[in-house]
C-alpha positions in Angstrom: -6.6 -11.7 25.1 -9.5 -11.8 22.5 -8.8 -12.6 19.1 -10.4 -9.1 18.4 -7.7 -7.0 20.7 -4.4 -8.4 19.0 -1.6 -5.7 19.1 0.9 -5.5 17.4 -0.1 -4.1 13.6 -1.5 -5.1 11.2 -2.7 -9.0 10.7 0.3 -10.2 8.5 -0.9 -14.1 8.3 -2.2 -16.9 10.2 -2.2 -20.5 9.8 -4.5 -23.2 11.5 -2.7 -26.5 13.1 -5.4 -29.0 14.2 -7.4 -26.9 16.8 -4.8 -24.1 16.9 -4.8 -20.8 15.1 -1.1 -19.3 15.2 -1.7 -15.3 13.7 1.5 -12.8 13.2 0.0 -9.1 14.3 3.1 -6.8 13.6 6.0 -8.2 15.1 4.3 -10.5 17.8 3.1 -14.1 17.5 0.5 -15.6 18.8 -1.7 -18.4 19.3 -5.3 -18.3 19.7 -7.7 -21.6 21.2 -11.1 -22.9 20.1 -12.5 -20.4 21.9 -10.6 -17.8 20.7 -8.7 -16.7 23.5 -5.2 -15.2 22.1 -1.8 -15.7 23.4 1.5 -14.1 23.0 4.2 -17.1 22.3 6.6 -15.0 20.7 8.1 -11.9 18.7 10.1 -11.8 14.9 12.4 -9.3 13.6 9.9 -7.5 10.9 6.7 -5.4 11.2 5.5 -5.8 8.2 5.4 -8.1 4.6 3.7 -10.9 4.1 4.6 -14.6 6.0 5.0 -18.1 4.1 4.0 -21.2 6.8 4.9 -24.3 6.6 3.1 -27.4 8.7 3.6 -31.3 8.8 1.3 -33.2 11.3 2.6 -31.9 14.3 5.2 -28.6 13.9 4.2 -25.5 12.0 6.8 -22.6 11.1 6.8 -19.3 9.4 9.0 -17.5 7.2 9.4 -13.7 6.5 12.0 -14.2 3.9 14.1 -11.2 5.3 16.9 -13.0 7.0 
């Protein structure tokens, strides 16, 4: 999926880890490559507020704060 045709909602947040982009669209979670090629790794339990991310060298996680 191009970057350009995520689904979802709106663009809530996204992080970069090394050569990974990780973007929250809605309620879905993806991750999208160097050449910006998007896929779905995952869903939350909002649709909408902003996300807090967290990395170290080699984990990254989100927070919506609602649960």
């Amino acid at each position: 999926m191009a970057l350009a045709l995520l689904d979802g909602g709106p663009i809530r947040g996204m992080h970069q880890q090394e050569q990974t982009l990780y973007v929250i669209s809605g309620a879905n979670v993806y991750s999208v490559n160097t050449s910006l090629s998007a896929t779905l790794i995952g869903t939350i339990g909002t649709t909408s507020g902003p996300i807090w991310w967290m990395d170290n060298e080699t984990q990254v996680a989100f927070s919506d704060l609602t649960n």
